[in-house]
Each structure stands twice: as C-alpha cells, then as structure tokens.
C-alpha positions as CSV (number, residue, x, y, z in Angstrom):
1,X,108.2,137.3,82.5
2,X,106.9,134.8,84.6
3,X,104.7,131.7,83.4
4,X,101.2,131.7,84.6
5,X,98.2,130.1,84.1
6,X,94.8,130.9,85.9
7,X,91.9,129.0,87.2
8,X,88.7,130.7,88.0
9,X,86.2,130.1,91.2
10,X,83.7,131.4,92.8
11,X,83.9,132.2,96.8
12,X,80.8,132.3,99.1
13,X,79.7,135.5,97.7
14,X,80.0,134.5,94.6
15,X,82.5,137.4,93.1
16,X,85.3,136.1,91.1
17,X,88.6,134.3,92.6
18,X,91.5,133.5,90.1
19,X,94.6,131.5,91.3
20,X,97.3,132.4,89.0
21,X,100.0,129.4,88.7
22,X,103.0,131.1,88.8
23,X,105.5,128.0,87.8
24,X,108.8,130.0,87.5
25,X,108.5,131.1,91.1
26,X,106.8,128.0,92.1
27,X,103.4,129.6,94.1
28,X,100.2,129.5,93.4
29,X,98.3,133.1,94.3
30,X,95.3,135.1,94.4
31,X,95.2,138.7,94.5
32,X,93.1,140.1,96.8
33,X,91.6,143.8,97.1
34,X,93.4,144.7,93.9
35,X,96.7,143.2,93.7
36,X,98.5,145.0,97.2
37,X,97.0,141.9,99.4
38,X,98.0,137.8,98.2
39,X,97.3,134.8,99.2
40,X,99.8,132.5,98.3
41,X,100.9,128.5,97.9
42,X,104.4,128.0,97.9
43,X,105.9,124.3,96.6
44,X,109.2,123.1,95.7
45,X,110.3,120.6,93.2
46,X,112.3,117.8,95.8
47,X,112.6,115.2,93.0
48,X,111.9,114.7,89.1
49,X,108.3,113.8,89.8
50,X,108.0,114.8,93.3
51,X,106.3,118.2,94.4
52,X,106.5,119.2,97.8
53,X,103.4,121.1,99.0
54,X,105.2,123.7,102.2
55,X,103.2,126.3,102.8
56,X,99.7,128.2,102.8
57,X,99.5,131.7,103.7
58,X,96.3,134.1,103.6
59,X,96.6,137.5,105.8
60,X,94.5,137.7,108.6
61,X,92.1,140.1,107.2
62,X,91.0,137.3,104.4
63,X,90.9,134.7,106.9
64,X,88.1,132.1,106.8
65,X,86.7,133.4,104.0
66,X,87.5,129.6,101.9
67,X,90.1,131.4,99.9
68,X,93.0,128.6,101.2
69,X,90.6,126.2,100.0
70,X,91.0,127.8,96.7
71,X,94.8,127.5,96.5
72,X,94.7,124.2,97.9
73,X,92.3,122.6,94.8
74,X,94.7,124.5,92.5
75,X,98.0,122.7,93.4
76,X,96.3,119.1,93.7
77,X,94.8,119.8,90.1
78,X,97.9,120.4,89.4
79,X,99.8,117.5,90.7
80,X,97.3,115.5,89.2
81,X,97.0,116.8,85.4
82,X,100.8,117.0,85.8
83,X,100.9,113.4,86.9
84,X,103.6,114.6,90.0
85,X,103.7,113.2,93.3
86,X,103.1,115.4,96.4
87,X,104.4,116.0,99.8
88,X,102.0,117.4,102.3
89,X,104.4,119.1,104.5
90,X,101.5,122.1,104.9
91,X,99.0,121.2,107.2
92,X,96.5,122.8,105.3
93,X,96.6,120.6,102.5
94,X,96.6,118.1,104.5
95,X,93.6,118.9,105.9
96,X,92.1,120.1,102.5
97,X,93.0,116.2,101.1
98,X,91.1,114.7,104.5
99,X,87.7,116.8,104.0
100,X,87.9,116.3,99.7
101,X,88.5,112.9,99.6
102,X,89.4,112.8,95.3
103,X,90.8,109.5,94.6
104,X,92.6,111.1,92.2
105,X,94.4,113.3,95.1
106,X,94.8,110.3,97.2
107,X,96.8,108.6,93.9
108,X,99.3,111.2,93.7
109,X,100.2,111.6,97.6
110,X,104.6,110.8,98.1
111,X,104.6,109.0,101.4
C-alpha cells in the first residue's frame, strides 16, 4: 500500500480539503466530489536532495476554486520540512512562490 500523509485546509467555503502525500507515487492529491475527480501534483526526485516540481493539474470543473493553491503549499511544506531542493519547472508553483513570498520557500529553490 502506498505511503500517505494528509494535510488539512480549508477552501473559500470553508468545507474540508485534504492533500494526501502520496510518496511512493510521488504526487500530491486531493479528492474531489468523493474520490472519482483529483487534483493532483506530480514531482520527481532528479538528484539526492533535489525535487523537481513538474506539473499541476485540477479538471476544469474545479477550476479557480484555490484548490491548486492547496497542492502547491503542500509540496513547498514539504521540500522545506524535508530540507530538499526544488525545481520549479510547473508554472504554477512558480507563480504560487511569487505571490507567497516564505523565505523559507525562497531557501530551498535549485537554480
């Protein structure tokens, strides 16, 4: 079985959003309406130390909801607690880093 872990948040109407980390398959996801729909984070190890952060995905219907934004906070947590380097080939998390300016995030960017 898969390793997960799960982080909670809340979206703009406040029900319940949980990222499950999913390291053996290397995504981060949340299940949306039940667990048919998922919005996903895919990253790739490219080094010992070094994540590479490819691609954000949320299907159309979920769009602009904020629920990238939630994927995007869970794999920079986790490059940080982990103390990893990332690559911000997705533009999304590029963007994400540019409007949440953490130190903490800015530390652990692989240039």
């Amino acid at each position: 079985m898969a390793q997960a872990t799960q982080a909670n948040a809340l979206d703009a109407t406040n029900s319940q959003i949980q990222v499950e980390h999913d390291k053996k398959r290397q995504q981060f996801v949340i299940r949306l309406n039940g667990s048919h729909d998922r919005a996903v984070l895919l990253y790739k190890y490219i080094g010992k130390k070094i994540v590479d952060l490819q691609h954000t995905e949320v299907p159309d219907a979920y769009r602009g909801r904020g629920i990238a934004k939630h994927l995007a906070k869970a794999a920079m947590d986790f490059v940080v607690e982990e103390d990893l380097k990332a690559r911000l080939t997705c533009w999304y998390i590029q963007k994400y880093v540019k409007e949440n300016p953490q130190p903490q995030y800015f530390e652990h960017i692989y240039q």
